[in-house]
PDB file of N, CA, C and O in Angstrom:
ATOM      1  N   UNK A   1     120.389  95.402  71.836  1.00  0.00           N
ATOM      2  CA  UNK A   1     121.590  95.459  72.649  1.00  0.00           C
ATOM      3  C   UNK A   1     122.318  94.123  72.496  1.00  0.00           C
ATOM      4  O   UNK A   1     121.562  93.152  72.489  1.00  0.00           O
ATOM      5  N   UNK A   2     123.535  93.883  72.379  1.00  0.00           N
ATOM      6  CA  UNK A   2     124.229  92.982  72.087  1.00  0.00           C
ATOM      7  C   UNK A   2     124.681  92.918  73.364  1.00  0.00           C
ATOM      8  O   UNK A   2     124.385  93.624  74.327  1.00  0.00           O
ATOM      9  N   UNK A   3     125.829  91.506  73.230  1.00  0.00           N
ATOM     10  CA  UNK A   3     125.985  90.435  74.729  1.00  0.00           C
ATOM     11  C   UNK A   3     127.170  91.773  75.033  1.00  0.00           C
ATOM     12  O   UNK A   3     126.877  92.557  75.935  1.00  0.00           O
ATOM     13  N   UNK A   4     128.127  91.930  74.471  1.00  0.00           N
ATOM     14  CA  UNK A   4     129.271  93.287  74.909  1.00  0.00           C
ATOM     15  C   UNK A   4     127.963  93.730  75.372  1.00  0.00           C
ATOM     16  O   UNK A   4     127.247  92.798  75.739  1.00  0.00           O
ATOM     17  N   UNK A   5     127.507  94.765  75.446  1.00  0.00           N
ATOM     18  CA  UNK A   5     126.649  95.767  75.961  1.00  0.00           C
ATOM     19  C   UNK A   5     126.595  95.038  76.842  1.00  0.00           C
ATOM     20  O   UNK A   5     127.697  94.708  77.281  1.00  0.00           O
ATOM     21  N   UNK A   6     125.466  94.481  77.475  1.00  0.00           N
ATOM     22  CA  UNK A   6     124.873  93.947  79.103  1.00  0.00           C
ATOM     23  C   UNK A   6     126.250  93.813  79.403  1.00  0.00           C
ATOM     24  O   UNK A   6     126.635  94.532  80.326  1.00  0.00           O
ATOM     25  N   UNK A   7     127.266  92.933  78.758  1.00  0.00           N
ATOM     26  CA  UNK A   7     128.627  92.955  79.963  1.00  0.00           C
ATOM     27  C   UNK A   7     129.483  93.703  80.503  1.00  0.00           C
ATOM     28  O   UNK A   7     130.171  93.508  81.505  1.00  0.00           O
ATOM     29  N   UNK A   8     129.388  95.139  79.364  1.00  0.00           N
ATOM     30  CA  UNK A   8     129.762  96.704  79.752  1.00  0.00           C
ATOM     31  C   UNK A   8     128.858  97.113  80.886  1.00  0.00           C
ATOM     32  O   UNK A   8     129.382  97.606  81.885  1.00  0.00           O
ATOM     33  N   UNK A   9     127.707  96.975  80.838  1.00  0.00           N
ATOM     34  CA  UNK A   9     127.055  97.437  82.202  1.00  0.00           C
ATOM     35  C   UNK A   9     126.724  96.973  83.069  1.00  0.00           C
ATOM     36  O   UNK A   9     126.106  97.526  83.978  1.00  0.00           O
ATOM     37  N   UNK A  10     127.115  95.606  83.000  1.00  0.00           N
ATOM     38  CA  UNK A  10     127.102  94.708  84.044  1.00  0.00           C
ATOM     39  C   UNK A  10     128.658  95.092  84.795  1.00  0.00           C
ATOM     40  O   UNK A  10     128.850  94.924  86.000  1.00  0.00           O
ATOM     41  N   UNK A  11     129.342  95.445  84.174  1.00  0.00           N
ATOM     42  CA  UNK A  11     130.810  95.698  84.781  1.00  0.00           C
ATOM     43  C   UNK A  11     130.709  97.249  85.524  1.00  0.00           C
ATOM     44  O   UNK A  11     131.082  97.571  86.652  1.00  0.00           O
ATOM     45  N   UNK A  12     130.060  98.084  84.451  1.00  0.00           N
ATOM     46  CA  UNK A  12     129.950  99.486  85.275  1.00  0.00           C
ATOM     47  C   UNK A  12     129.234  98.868  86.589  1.00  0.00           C
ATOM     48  O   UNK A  12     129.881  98.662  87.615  1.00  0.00           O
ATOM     49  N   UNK A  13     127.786  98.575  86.478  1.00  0.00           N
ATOM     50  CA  UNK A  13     127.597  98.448  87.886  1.00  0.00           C
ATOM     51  C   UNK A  13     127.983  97.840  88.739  1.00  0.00           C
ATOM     52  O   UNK A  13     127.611  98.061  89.891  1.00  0.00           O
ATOM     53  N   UNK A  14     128.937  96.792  88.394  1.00  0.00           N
ATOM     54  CA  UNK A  14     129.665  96.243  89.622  1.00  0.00           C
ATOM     55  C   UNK A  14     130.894  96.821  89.990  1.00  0.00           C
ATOM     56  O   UNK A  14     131.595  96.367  90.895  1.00  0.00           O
ATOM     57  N   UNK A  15     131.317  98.300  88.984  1.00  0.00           N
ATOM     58  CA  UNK A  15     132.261  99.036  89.906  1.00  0.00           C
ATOM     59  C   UNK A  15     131.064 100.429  90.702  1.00  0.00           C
ATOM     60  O   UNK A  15     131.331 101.227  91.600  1.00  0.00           O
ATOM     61  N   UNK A  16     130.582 100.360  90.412  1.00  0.00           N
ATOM     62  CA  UNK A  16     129.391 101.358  90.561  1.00  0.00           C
ATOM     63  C   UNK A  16     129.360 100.680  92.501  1.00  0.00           C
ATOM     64  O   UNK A  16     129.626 101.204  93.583  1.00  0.00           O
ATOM     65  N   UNK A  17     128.944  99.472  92.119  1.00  0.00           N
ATOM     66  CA  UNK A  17     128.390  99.049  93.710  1.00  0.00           C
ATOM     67  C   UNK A  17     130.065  98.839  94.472  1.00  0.00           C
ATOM     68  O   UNK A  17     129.986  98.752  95.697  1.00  0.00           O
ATOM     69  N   UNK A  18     131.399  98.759  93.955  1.00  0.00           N
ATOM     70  CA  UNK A  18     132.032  98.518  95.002  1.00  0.00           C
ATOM     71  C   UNK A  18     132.602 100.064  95.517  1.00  0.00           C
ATOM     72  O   UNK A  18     133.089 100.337  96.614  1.00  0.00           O
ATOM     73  N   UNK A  19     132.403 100.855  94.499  1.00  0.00           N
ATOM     74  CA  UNK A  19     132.714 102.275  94.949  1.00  0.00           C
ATOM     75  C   UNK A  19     131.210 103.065  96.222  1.00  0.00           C
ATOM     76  O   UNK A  19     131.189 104.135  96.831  1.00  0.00           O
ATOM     77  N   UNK A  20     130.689 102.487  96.188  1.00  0.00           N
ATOM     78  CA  UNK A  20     129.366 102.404  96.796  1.00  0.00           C
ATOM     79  C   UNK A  20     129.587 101.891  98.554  1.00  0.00           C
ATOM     80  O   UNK A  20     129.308 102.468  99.605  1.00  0.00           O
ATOM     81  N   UNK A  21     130.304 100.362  98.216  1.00  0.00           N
ATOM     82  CA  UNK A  21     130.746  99.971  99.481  1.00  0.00           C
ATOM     83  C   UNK A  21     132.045 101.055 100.300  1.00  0.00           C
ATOM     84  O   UNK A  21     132.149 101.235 101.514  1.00  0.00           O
ATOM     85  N   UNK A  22     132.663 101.477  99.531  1.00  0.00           N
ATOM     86  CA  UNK A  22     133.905 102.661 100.291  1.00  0.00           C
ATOM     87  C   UNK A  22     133.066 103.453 100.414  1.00  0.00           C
ATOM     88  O   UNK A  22     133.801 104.338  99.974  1.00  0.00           O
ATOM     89  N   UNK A  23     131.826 104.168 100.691  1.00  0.00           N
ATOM     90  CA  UNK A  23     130.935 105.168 100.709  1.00  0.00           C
ATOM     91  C   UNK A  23     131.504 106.369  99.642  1.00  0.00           C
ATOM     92  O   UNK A  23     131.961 107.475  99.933  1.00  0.00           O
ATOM     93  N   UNK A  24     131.340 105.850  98.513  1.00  0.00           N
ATOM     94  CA  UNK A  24     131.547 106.999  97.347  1.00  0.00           C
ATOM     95  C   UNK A  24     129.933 107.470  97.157  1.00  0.00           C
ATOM     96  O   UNK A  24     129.084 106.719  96.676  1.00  0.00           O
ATOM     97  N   UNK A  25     129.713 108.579  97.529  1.00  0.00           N
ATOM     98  CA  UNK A  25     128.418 109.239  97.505  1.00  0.00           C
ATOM     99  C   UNK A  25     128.248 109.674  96.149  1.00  0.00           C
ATOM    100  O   UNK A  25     127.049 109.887  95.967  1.00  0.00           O
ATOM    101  N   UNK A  26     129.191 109.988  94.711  1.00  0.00           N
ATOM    102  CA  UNK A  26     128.826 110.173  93.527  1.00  0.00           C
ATOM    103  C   UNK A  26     128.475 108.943  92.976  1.00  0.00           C
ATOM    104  O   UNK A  26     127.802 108.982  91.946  1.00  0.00           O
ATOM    105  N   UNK A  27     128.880 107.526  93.579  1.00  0.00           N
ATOM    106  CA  UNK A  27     128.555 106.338  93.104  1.00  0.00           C
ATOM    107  C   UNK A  27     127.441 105.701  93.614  1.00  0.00           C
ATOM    108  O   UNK A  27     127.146 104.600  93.150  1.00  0.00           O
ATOM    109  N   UNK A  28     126.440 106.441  94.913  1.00  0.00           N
ATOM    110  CA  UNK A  28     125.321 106.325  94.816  1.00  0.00           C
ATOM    111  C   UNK A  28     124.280 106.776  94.247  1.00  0.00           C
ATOM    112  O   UNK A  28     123.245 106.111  94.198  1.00  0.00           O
ATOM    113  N   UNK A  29     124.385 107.900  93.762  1.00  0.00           N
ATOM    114  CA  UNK A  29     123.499 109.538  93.458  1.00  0.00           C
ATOM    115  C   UNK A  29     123.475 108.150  91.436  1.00  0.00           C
ATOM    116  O   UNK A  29     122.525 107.837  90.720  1.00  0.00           O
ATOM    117  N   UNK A  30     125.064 107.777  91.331  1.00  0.00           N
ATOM    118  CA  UNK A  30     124.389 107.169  89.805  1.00  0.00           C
ATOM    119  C   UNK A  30     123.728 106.020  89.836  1.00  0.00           C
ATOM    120  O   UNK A  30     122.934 105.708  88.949  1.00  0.00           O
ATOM    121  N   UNK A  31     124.110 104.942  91.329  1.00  0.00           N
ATOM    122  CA  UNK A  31     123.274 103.656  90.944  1.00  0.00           C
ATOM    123  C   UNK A  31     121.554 104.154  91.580  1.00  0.00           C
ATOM    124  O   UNK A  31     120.647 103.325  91.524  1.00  0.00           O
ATOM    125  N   UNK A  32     121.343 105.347  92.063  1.00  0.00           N
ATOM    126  CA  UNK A  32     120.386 105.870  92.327  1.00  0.00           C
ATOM    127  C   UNK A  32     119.558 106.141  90.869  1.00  0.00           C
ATOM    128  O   UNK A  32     118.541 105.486  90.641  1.00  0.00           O
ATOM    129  N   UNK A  33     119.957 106.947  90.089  1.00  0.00           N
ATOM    130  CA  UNK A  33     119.811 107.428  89.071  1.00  0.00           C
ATOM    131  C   UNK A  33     119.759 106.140  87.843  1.00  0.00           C
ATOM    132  O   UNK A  33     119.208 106.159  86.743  1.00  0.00           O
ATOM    133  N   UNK A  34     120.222 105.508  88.228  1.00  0.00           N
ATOM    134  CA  UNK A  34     120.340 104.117  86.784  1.00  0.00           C
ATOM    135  C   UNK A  34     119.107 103.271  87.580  1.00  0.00           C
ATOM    136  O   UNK A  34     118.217 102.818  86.861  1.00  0.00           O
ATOM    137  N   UNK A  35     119.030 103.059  88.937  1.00  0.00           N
ATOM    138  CA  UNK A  35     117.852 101.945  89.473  1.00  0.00           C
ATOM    139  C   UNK A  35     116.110 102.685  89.501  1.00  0.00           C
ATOM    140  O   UNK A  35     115.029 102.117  89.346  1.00  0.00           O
ATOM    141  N   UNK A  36     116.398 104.018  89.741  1.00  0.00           N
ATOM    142  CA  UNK A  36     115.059 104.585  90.200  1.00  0.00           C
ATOM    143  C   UNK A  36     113.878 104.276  89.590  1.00  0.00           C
ATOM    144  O   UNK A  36     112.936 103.625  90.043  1.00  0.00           O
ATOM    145  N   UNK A  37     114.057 105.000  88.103  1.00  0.00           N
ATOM    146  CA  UNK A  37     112.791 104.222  86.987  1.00  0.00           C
ATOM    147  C   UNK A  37     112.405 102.908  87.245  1.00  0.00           C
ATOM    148  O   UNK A  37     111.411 102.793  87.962  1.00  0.00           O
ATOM    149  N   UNK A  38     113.012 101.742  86.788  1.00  0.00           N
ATOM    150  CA  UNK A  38     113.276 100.304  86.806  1.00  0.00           C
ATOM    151  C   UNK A  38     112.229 100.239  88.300  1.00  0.00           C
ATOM    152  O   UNK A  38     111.027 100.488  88.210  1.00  0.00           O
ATOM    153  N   UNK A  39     112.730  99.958  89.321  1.00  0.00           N
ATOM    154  CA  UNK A  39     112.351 100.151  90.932  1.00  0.00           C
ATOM    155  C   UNK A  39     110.762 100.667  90.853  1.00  0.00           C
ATOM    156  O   UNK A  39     109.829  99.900  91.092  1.00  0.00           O
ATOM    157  N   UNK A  40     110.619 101.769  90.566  1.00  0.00           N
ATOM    158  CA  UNK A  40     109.676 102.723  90.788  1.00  0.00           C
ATOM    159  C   UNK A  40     108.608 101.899  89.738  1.00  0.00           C
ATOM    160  O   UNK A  40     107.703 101.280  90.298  1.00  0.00           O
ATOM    161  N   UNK A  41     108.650 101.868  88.654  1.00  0.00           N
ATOM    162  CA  UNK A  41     107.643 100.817  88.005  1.00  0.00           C
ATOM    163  C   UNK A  41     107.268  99.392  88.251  1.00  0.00           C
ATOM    164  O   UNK A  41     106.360  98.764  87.707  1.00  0.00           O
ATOM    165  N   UNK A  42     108.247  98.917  89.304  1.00  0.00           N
ATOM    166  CA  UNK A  42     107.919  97.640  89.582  1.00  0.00           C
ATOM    167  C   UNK A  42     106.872  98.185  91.174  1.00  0.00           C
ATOM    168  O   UNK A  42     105.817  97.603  91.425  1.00  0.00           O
ATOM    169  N   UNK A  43     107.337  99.198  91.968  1.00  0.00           N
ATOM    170  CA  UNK A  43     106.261  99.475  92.842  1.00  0.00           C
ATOM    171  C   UNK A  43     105.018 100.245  92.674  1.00  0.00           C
ATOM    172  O   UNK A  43     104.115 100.527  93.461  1.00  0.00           O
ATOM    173  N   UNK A  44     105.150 100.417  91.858  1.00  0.00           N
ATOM    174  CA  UNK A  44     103.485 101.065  91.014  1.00  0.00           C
ATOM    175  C   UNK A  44     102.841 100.189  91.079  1.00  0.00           C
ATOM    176  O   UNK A  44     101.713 100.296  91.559  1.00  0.00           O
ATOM    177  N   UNK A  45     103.293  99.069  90.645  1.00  0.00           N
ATOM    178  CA  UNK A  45     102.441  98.047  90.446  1.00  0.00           C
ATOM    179  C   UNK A  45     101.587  97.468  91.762  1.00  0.00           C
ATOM    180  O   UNK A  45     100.574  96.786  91.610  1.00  0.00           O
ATOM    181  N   UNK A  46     102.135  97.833  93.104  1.00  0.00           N
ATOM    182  CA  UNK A  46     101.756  97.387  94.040  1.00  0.00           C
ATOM    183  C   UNK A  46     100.999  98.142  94.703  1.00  0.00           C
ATOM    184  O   UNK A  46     100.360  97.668  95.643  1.00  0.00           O
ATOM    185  N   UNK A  47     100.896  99.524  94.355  1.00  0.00           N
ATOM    186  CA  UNK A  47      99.561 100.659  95.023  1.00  0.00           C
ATOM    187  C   UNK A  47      99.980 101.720  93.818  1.00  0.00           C
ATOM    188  O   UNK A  47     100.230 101.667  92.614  1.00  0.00           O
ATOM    189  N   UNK A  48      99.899 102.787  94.947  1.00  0.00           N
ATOM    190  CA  UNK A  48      99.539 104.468  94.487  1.00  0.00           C
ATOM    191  C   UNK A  48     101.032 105.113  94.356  1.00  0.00           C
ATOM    192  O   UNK A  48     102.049 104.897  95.016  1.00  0.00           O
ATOM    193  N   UNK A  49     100.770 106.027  93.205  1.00  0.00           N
ATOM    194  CA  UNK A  49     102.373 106.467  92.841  1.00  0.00           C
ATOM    195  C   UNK A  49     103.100 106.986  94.273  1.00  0.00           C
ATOM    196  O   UNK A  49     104.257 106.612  94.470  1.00  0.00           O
ATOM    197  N   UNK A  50     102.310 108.008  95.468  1.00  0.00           N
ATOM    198  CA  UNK A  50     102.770 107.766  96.657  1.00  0.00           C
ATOM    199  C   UNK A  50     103.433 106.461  97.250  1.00  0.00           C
ATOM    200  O   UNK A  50     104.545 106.201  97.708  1.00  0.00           O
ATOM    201  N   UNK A  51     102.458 105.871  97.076  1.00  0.00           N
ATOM    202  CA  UNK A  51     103.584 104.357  97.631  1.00  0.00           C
ATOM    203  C   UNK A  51     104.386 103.816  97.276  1.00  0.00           C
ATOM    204  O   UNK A  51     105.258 103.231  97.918  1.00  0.00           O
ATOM    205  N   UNK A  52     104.194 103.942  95.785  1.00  0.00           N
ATOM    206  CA  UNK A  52     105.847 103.409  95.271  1.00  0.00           C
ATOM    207  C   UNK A  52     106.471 104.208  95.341  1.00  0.00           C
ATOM    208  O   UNK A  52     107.593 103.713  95.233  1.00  0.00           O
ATOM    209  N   UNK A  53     106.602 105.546  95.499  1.00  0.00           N
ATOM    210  CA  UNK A  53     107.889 106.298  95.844  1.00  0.00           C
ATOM    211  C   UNK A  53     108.520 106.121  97.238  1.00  0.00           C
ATOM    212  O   UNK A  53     109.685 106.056  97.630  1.00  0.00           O
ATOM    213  N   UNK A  54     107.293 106.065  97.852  1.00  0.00           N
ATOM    214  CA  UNK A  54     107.730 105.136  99.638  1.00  0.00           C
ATOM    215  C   UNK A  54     108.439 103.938  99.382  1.00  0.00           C
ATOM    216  O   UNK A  54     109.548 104.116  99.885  1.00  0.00           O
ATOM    217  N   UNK A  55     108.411 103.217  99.053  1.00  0.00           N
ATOM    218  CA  UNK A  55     108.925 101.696  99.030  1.00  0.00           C
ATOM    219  C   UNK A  55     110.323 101.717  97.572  1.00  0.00           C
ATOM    220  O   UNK A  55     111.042 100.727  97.435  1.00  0.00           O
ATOM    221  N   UNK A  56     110.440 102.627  96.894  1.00  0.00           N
ATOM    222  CA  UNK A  56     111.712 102.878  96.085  1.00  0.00           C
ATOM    223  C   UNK A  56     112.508 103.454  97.423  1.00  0.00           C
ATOM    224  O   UNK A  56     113.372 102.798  98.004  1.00  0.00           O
ATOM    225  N   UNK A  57     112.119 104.668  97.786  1.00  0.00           N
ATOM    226  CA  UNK A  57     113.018 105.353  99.446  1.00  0.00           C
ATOM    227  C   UNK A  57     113.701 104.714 100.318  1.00  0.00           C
ATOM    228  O   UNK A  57     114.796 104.945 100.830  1.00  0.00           O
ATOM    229  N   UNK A  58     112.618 103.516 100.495  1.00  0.00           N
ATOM    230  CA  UNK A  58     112.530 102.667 101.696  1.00  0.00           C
ATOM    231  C   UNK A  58     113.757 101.795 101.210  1.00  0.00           C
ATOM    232  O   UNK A  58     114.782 101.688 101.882  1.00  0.00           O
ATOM    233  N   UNK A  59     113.531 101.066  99.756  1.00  0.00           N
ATOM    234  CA  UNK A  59     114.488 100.635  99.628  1.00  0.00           C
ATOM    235  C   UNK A  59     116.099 100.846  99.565  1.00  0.00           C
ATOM    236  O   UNK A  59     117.099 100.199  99.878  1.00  0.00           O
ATOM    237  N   UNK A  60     115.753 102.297  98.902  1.00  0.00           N
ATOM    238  CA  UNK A  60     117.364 102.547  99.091  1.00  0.00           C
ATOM    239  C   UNK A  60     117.721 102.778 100.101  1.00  0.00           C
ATOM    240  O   UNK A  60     118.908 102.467 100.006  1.00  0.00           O
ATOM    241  N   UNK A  61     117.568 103.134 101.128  1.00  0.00           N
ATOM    242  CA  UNK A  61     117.709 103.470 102.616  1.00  0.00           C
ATOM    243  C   UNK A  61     118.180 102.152 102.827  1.00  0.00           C
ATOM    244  O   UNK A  61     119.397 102.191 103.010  1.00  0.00           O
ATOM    245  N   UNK A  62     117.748 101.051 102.876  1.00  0.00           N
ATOM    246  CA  UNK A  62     118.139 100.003 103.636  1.00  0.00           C
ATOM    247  C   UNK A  62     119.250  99.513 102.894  1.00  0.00           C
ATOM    248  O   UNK A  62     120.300  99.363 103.520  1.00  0.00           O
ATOM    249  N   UNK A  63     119.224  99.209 101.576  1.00  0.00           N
ATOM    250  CA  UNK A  63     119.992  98.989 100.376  1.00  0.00           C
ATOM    251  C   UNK A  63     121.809  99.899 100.945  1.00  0.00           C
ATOM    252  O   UNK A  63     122.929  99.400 100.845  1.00  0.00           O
ATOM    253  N   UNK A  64     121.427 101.331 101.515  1.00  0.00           N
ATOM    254  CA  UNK A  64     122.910 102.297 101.859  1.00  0.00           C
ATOM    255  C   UNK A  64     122.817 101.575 103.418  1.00  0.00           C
ATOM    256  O   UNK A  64     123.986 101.597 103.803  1.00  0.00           O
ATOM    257  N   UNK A  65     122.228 101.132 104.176  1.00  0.00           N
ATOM    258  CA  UNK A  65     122.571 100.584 105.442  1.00  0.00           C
ATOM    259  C   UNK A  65     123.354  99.088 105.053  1.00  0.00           C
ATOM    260  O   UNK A  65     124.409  98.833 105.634  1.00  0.00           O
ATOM    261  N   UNK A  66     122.909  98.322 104.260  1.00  0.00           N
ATOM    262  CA  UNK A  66     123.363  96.462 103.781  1.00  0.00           C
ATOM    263  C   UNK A  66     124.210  96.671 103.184  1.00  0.00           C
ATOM    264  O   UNK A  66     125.170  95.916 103.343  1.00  0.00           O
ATOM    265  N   UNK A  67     124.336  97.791 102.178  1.00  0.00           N
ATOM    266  CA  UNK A  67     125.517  97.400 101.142  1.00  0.00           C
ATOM    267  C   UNK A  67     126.410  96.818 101.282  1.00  0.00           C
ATOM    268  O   UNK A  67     126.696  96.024 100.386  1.00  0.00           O
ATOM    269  N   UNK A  68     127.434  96.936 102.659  1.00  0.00           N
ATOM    270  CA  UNK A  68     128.515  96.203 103.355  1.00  0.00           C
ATOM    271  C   UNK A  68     128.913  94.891 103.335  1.00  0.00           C
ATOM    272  O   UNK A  68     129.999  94.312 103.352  1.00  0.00           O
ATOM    273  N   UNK A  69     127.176  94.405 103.277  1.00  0.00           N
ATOM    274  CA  UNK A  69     126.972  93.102 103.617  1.00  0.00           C
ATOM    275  C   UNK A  69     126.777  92.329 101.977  1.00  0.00           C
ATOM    276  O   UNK A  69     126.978  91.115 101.950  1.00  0.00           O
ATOM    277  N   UNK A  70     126.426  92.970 100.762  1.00  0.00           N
ATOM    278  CA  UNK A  70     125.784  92.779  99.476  1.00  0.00           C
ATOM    279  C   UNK A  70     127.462  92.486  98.901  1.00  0.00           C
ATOM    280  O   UNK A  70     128.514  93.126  98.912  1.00  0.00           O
ATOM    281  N   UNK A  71     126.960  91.004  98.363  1.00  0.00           N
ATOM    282  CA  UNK A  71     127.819  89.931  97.417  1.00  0.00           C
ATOM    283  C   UNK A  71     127.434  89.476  96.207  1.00  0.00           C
ATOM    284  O   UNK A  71     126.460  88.761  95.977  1.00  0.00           O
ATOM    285  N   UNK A  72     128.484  90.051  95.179  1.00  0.00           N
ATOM    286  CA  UNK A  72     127.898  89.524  93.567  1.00  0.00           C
ATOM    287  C   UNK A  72     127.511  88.062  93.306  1.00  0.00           C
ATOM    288  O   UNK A  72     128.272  87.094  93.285  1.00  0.00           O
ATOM    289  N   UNK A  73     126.136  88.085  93.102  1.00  0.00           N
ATOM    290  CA  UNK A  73     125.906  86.575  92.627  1.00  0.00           C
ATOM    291  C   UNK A  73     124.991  86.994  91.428  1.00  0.00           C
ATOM    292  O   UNK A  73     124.891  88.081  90.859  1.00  0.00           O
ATOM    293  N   UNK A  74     124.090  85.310  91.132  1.00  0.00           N
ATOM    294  CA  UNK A  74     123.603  85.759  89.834  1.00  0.00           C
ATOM    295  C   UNK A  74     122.630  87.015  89.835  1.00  0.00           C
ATOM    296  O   UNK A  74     122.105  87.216  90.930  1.00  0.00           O
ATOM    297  N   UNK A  75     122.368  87.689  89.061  1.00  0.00           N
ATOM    298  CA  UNK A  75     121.349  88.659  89.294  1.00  0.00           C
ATOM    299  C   UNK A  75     121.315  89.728  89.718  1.00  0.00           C
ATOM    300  O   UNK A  75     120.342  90.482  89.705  1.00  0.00           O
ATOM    301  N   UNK A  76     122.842  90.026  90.339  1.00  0.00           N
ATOM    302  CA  UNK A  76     123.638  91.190  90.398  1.00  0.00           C
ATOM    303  C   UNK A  76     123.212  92.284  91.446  1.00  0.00           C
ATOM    304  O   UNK A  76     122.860  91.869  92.550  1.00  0.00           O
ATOM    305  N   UNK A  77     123.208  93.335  91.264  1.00  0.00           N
ATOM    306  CA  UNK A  77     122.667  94.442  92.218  1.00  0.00           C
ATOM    307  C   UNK A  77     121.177  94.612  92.023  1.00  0.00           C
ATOM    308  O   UNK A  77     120.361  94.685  92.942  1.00  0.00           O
ATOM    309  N   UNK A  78     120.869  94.675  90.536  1.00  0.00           N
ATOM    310  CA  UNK A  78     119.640  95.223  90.209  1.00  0.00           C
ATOM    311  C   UNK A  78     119.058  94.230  90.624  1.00  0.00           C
ATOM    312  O   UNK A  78     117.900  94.626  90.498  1.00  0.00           O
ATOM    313  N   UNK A  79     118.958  92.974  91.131  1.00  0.00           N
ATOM    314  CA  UNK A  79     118.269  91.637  91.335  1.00  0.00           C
ATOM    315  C   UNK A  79     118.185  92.065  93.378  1.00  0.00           C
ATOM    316  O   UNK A  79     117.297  91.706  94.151  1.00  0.00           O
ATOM    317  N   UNK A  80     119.042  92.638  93.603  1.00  0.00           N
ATOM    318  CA  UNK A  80     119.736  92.549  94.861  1.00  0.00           C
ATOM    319  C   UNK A  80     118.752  93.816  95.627  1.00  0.00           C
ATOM    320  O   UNK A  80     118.317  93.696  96.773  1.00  0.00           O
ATOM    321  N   UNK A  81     118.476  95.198  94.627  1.00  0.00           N
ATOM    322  CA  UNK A  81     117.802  96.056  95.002  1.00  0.00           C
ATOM    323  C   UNK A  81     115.630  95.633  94.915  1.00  0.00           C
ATOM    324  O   UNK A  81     114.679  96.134  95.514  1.00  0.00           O
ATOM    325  N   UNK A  82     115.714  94.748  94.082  1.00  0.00           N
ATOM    326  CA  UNK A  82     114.408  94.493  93.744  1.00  0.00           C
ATOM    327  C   UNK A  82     113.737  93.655  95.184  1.00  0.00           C
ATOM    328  O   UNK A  82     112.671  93.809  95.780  1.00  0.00           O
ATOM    329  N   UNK A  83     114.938  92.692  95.411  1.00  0.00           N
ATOM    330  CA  UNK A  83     114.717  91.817  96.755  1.00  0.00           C
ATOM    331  C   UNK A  83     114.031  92.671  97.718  1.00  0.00           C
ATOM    332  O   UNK A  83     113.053  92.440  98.428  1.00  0.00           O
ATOM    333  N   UNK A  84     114.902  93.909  97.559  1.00  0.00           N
ATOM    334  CA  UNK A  84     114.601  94.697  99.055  1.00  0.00           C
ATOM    335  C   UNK A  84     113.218  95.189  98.882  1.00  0.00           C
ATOM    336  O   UNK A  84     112.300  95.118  99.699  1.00  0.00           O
ATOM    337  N   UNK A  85     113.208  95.777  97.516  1.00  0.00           N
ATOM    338  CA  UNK A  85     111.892  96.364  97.505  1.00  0.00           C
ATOM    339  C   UNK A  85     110.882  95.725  97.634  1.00  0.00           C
ATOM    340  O   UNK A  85     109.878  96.274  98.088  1.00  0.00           O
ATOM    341  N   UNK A  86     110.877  94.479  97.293  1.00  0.00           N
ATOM    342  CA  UNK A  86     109.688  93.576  97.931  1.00  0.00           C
ATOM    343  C   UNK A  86     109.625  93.128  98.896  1.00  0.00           C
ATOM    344  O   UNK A  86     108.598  92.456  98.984  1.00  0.00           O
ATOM    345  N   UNK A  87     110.322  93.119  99.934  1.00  0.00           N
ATOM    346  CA  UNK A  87     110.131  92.886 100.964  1.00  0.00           C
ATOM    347  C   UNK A  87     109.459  94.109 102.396  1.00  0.00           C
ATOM    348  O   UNK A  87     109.290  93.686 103.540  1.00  0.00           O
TER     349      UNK A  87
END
């Protein structure tokens, strides 16, 4: 993947997340769909495929409650959704 690429999808998802903040529900269902895998393998790592599907849930749940509050810095959304999940 070349530097264009990451900055093409670094741009989709940062219209991805502000259509997200107006509650565009097709613009969650995709940053749903683009984060889930990614997410879900980083909580495997922490128990049983049950639990990481709990704690991917968990995260997005809180992730559609904050969004309001969620500001581009380095590391972007996908940095922004991982936070949550570890916590």
């Amino acid at each position: 993947m070349n530097r264009g690429d990451v900055d093409n999808r670094e741009q989709d998802l940062r219209t991805l997340v502000e259509r997200a903040q107006r509650s565009d529900p097709d613009a969650w269902e995709t940053l749903y769909r683009l984060s889930y895998a990614r997410l879900f393998q980083y909580a495997r790592r922490l128990g049983t495929r049950e639990e990481a599907d709990d704690v991917v849930s968990e995260a997005f749940a809180r992730a559609y409650e904050a969004i309001g509050r969620f500001r581009w810095r380095d590391g972007g959304a996908n940095a922004w959704l991982f936070g949550i999940a570890a916590t």
